[in-house]
N, C-alpha and C positions, 0 to 999 in steps of 0.2 A: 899592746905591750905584754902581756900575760901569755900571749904563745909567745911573744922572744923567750919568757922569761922559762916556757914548759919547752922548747928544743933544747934549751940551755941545760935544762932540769933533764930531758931525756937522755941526753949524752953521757951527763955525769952520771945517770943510774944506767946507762947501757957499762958503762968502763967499772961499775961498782959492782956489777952484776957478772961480768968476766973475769974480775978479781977475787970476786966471793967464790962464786959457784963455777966457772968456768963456760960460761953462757957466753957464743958470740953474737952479735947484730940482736940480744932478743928485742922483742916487739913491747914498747910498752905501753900499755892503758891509758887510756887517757884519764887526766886526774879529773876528782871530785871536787867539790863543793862543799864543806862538811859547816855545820852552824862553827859562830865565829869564833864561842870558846875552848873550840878543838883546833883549830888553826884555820889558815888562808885557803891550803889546799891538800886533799888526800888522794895518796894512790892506794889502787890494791892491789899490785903486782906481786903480795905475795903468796894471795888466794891462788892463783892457777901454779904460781912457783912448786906450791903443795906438794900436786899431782907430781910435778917431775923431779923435786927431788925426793918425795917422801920422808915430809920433813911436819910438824907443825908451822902453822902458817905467823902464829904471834913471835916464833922462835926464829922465822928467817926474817919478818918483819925488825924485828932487834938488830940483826945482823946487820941488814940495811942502812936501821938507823944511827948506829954506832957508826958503822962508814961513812954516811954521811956529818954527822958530828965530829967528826975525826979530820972531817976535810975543810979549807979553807975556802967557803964560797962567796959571792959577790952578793948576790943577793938571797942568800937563805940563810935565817939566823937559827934556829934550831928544826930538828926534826924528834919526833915522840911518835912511840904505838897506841894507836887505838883499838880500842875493842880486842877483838880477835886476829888482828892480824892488818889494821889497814896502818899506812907511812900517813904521820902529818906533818904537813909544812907550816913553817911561821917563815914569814919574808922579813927582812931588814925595811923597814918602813920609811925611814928617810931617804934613802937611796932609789926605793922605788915610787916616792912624790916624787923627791925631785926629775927624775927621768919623766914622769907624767907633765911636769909642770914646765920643762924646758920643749917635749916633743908630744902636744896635744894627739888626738887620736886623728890618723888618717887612715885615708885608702891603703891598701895591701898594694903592692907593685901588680901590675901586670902582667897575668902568666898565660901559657899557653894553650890556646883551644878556645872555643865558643860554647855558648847554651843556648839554645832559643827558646823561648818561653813564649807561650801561646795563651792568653787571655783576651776577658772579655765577651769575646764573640759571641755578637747578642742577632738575632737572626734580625735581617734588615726588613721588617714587615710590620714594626709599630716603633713607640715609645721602649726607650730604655725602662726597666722596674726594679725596686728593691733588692731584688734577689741578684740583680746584673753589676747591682754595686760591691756586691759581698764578692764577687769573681776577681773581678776589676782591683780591687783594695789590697784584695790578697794577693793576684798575679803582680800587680804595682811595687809592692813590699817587697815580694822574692825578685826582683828586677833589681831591685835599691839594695837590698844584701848582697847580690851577688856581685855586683859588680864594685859594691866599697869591697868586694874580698878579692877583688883584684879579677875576675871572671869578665870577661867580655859577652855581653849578652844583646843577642837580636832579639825586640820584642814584634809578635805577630797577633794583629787582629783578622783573627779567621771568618771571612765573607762568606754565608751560605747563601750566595744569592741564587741556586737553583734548587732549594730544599722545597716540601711540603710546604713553610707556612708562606713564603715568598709567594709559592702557587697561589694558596687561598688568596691574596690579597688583590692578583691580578684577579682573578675570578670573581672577585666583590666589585672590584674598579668596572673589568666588563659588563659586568650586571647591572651596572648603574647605566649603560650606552656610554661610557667615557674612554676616552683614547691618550694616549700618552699628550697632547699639545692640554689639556685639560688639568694637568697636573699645576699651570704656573696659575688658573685659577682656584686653587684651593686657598679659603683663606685661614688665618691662622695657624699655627703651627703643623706640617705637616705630618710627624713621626705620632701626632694627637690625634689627628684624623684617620688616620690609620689602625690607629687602636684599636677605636669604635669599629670599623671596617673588618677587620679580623675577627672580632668578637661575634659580628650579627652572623659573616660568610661562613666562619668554622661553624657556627651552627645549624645552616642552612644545608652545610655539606654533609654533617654527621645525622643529618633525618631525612636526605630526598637520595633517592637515586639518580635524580638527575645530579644534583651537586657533586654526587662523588663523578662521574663519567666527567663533568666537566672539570673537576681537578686534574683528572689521572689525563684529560687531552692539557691539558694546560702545561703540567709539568712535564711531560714528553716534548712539548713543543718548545718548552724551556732549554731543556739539555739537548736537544739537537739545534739549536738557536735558527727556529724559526720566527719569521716574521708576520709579523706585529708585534707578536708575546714576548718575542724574545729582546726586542727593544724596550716594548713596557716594562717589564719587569726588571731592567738595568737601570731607567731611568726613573724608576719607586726606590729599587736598593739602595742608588748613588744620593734620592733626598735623603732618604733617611738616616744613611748612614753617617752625614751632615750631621745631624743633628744628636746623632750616638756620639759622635767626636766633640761638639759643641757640650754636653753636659758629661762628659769624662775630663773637658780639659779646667772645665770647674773645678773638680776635686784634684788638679795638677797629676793627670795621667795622660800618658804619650806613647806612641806605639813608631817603629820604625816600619814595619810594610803591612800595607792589607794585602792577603790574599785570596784570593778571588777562585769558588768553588767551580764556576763557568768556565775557570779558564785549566782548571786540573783535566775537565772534559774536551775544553777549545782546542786546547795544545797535546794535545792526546796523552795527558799522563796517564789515565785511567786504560786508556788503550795498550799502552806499551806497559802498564802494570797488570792488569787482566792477563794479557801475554805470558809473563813471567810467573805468576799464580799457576796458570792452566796448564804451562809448559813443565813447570816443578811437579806438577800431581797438587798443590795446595789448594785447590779449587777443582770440583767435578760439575761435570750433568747429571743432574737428577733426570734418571728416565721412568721413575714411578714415585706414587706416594703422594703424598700432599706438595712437593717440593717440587712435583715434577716439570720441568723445563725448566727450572731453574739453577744459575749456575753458585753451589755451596760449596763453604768451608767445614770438614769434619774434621770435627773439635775431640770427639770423643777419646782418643787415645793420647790429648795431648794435655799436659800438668797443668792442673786446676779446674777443669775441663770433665774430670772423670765420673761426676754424680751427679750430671746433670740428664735428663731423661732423655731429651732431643737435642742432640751434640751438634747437631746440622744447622751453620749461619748461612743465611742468604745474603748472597753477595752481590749477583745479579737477580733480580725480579724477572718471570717467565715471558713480561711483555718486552721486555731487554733494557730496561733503565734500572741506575746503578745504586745501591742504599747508600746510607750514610759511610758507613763501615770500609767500603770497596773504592771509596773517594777518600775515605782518612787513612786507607792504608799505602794510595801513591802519595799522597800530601807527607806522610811520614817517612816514606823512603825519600822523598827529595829532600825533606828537611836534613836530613844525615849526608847529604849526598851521595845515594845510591841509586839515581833513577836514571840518570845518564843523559839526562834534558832538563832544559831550565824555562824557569820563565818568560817573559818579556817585563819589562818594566816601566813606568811614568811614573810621571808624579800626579799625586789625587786631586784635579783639577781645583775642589772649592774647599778645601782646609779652611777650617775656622780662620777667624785671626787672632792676631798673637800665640799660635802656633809654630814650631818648626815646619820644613817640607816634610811633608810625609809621601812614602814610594807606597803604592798598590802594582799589582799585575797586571796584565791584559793580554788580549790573544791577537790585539791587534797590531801596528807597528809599536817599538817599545822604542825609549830613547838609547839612544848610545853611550852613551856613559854613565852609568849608574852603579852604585855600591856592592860588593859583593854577597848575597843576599844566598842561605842555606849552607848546608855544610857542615852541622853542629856537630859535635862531638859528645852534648846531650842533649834531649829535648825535656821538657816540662810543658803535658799538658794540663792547665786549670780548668776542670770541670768539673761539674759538682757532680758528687755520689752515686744520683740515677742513672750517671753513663758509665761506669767501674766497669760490667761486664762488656760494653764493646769496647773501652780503651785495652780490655783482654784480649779484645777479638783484635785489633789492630796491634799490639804487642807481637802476638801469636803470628800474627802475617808476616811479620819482620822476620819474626825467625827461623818460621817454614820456608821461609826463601836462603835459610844459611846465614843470615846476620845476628849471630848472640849476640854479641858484644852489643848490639844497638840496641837490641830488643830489652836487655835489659839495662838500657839508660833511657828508656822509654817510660819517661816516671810520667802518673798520673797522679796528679794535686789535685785530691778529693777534696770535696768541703760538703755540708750540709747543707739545705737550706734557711730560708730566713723569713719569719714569721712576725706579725706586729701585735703589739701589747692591745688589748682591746680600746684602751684610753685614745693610745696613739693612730689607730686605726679609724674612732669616731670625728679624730681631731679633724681627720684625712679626709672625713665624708663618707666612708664608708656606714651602711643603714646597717646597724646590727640588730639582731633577732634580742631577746629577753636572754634565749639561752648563752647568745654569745658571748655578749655582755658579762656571763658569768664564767666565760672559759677564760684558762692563763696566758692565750694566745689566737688571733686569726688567722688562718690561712688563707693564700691567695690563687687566682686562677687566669694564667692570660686569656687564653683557651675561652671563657665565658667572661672575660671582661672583669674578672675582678681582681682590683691589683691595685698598686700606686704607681706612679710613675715618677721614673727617680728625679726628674724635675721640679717634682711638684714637693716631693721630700724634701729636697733640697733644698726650696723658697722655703718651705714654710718652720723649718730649721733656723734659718735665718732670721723669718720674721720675729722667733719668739727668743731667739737669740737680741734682737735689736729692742727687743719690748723691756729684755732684763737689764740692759745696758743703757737704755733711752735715758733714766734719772741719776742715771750715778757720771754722768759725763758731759755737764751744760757744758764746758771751754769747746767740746770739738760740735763742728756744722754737722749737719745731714749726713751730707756725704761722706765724712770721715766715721759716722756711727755706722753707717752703710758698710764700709768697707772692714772695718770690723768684727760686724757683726757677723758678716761671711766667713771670716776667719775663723769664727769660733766654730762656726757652724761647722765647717770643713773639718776643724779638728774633730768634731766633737762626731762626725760620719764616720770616719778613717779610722778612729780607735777604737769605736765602739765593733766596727765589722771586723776587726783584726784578735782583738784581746780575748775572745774564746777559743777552748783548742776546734780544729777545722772539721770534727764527726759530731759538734755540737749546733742541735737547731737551734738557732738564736731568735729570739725575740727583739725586736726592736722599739724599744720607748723611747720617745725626744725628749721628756724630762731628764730621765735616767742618765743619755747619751751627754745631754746639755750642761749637767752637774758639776759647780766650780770644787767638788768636792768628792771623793772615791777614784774608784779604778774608771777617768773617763778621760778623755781627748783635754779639754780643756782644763783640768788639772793640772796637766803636762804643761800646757800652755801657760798658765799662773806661775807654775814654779820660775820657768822660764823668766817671765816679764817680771818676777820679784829677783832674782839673783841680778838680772841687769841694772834692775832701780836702788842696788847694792851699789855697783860700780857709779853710775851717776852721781851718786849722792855723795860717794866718796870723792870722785875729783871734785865736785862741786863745793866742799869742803877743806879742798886742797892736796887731799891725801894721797900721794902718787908715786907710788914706791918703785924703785928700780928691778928688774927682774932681780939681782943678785939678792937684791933688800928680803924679797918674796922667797929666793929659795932658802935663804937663812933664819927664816920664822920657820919653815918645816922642820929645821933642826929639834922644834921643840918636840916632835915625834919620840927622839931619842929621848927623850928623860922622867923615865918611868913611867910607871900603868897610872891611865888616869881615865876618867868620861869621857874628856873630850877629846882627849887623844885616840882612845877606842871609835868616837863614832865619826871624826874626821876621817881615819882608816879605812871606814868602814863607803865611806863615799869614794874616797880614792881606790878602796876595791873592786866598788861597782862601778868606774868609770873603767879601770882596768880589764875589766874580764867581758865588756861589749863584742868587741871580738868573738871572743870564746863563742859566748851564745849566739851573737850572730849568727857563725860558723854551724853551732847545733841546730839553729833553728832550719838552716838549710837541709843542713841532714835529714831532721825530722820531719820536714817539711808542717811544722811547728810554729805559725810566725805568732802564736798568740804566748811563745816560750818569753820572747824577744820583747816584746810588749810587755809582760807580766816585769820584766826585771827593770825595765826605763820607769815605769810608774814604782816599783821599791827604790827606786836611785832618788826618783823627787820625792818622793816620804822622807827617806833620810834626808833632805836635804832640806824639808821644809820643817822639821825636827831640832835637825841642825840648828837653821834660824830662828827659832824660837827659843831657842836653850842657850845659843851665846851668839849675844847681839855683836856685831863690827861695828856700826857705827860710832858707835859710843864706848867702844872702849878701851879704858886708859893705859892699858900695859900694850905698849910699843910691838913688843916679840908678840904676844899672843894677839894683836890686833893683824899683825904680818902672815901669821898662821892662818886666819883666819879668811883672808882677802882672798890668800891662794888660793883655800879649799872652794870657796865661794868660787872663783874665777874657773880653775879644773871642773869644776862641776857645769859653771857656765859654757864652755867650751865642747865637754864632752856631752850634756844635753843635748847640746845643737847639732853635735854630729849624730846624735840616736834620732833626733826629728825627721832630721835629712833623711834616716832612712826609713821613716815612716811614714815621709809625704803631708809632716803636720806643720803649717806653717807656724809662725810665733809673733804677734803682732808687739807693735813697740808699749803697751797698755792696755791692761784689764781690770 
């Protein structure tokens, strides 16, 4: 509601602005947020005004606002200067409940163009970890904003099943004398076994010379999909990848297509992208130097690029297999629809259950009817921090090929990584040292096996979620504390990887995360289950007012400055301005902006209820006021949950 109420706001200062000053179409700023006893909202349209008309900025700011108080608006009840020069607003307050109270918060209509958002993508060669949830959470989130703002979003789990670490794991497998029918004898979890298996091979390979010769024959034998290798190693991705699906759809995350890095080489993306690189000049032969036989990207003359010593990206390797880079540069131009071939497409034969279908690629026959998959008008790729300089290097591809426009909506959603609290780490089974013990945080290493796997975070989340809950709830069975207690759990994952800004390394404690009380998951979650045990209790009581009933207790807004009129306001602004921030958090690619404001919404709210009880009490108009705000709050909560993936159980 709050952009209706800021186009509405923009128009009348674009027409005050051509009246004043003779300014046509100007552009106006987007308003502020100023604390509340400056008002609801400030612009500073007349900071830059300054510059053009050569004017004081407090002096055209007056100008402003005299026109504006001059005029008869709908919803703006005064306007004042602050400071030096910034406009504030006060809105008419009963007018804009009741508009909140009759048209709770929804989706934006649906407008034109697609995004696809790329998370996730956890290489298929172990267990998912800690640090895969933080991706996942956040990719999840901007999926969930985007598309309440009205954006059509394709979400993609990107398959590196011909990478290095895919390589190591055939090479552990081979090592063992195991062949692909050997797979259905593993017992126990497979994506577990696995783990172990990466950890001993990758070690094995970074100290023999023979291990590395037999990586570098393995992964060749991968991308030109030779056999045996090139079947084993599909049918290790395809378990594994099982079981990556199986513990994301835990934390209620869903992807519409995997795609598949075998098949950017199957179906000759990389061929017909190579082509066009080598054809533009964006790719040379190295015929001397350290680089020599290989085919590079020179970076050196191109923006951002310019102080770095060795501007030379290897695109192709001298023995002719393709890096990471030179496969994310055609997967990028398809994604935009620039590559002038498509996929093939099925469906991912063993989807969890209680999953939707999900479509993956293939290089084999595809089905014939299938959803329109690429095209986007922007991409967003989630990957953390350490890969910034090659999402440069595949930005820069794009655009050495003549595509601005893409290259730069070639956004890259950086984030830090994610570390565990010593406590949370011991809980985990991790042996720490004396010294560790004493550090603010553990770091982890897949690479040599030391890590958590997000599985195992997840039970044991749970479990001490179900330990807190076990005495406080004899009426429900097992199974109902079970189910519960997941839920808390799940909140309590989801907010906790969301709620710091995205260049901060987070630590992760289950206490901390699990806390009925702070900035955490299941706070959210309490306010929630206490606003609704508001409404229960009230019909249960009898109490059951008619909407009209409810919009004529807001009337009480109008009659004069009071506490509780201030901080009912003060809730109904924060349901009001979800949007807005939403909106910013996209911008900024900021979802911990969005998070920070839903946990100030249940402060005030659980504020609110402790300051002036409903149930009890006796004045009719201000018990009506009260339900509302209760109920707008209940309402719009639930739409900020939804877009944070946190569920909200019926009791806590």
């Amino acid at each position: 509601m709050i952009q209706e109420i800021q186009k509405s706001l923009e128009r009348e200062l674009t027409q005050i602005l051509k009246e004043l000053f003779e300014l046509e179409n100007y552009s106006i700023p987007e308003p502020m947020y100023p604390e509340p006893e400056m008002g609801d909202l400030a612009y500073t349209i007349a900071f830059p005004l300054a510059k053009t008309l050569r004017k004081n900025p407090k002096m055209i700011a007056q100008q402003i606002v005299d026109a504006i108080n001059g005029k008869a608006l709908e919803l703006i009840a005064k306007a004042e200067v602050g400071g030096n020069g910034y406009i504030n607003l006060r809105l008419k307050r009963e007018p804009v409940a009741a508009k909140l109270q009759h048209t709770p918060l929804q989706p934006e209509p649906k407008r034109e163009g697609k995004a696809i958002v790329e998370h996730t993508n956890i290489n298929p060669n172990k267990a998912a970890h800690v640090g895969h949830l933080r991706n996942a959470c956040l990719g999840d989130s901007l999926v969930r904003f985007l598309r309440f703002m009205g954006t059509a979003v394709e979400t993609h789990n990107y398959i590196d099943d011909t990478g290095v670490q895919v390589a190591d794991v055939v090479v552990g497998f081979r090592r063992q004398g195991k062949t692909e029918k050997d797979l259905q004898s593993i017992s126990g979890r497979i994506d577990y076994f696995f783990w172990d298996l990466y950890a001993e091979t990758h070690h094995w390979i970074d100290t023999t010379d023979e291990g590395k010769a037999e990586r570098a024959h393995v992964l060749k034998a991968m991308e030109e999909r030779e056999e045996p290798i090139f079947s084993l190693s599909q049918a290790i991705a395809n378990r594994i990848i099982e079981c990556h699906l199986s513990t994301m759809a835990r934390l209620k995350i869903e992807y519409d297509l995997l795609p598949r890095e075998s098949d950017i080489i199957g179906l000759k993306f990389w061929h017909h992208t190579f082509q066009l690189l080598r054809d533009k000049g964006v790719i040379v032969l190295a015929e001397e130097g350290k680089n020599k036989g290989c085919w590079v990207m020179r970076l050196a003359g191109s923006e951002g690029f310019q102080d770095m010593q060795d501007a030379d990206k290897i695109i192709v390797r001298s023995n002719g297999t393709v890096t990471y880079v030179g496969k994310d540069i055609a997967y990028q131009l398809w994604k935009f629809g620039l590559l002038g071939i498509d996929f093939r497409y099925k469906h991912f034969e063993r989807t969890p259950s209680g999953l939707p279908p999900l479509w993956t690629t293939t290089s084999g026959q595809g089905d014939t009817s299938v959803p329109h998959f690429g095209g986007g008008d922007v991409v967003y790729n989630v990957i953390d921090q350490r890969q910034s300089y090659l999402q440069k290097v595949v930005a820069e591809g794009v655009r050495a090929l003549g595509y601005t426009q893409q290259s730069e909506r070639s956004i890259h959603f950086a984030y830090e990584m994610v570390t565990l609290s010593p406590k949370t780490a011991a809980e985990l089974g991790f042996e720490l040292t004396a010294e560790e013990r004493q550090k603010s945080f553990v770091e982890m290493s897949g690479r040599k096996g030391l890590g958590v796997k997000a599985d195992d975070l997840i039970d044991r989340l749970q479990q001490k979620a179900l330990e807190r809950i076990q005495p406080l709830y004899q009426d429900l069975n097992q199974q109902q504390k079970e189910q519960l207690a997941s839920i808390i759990a799940i909140g309590a994952l989801r907010y906790f990887m969301i709620r710091f800004t995205r260049n901060t390394v987070i630590t992760f404690d289950m206490d901390e995360a699990l806390s009925f009380e702070g900035e955490t998951g299941p706070y959210l979650q309490y306010s929630m289950v206490r606003a609704r045990s508001i409404f229960r209790k009230l019909e249960d009581s009898g109490f059951k007012p008619a909407e009209d009933e409810l919009a004529a207790g807001l009337k009480l807004l109008n009659e004069g400055e009071s506490q509780e009129n201030e901080d009912t306001w003060q809730i109904i602004l924060g349901i009001i301005r979800v949007k807005d921030i939403a909106a910013k958090a996209i911008r900024s690619l900021e979802i911990s902006y969005f998070a920070k404001h839903v946990f100030e919404l249940a402060q005030r709210f659980n504020n609110y209820y402790h300051k002036y009880p409903v149930l009890h009490e006796s004045d009719r108009s201000r018990k009506l006021q009260r339900t509302a705000t209760v109920r707008m709050f209940a309402e719009g909560m639930q739409t900020c949950m939804n877009m944070l993936g946190i569920p909200v159980p019926e009791r806590m």
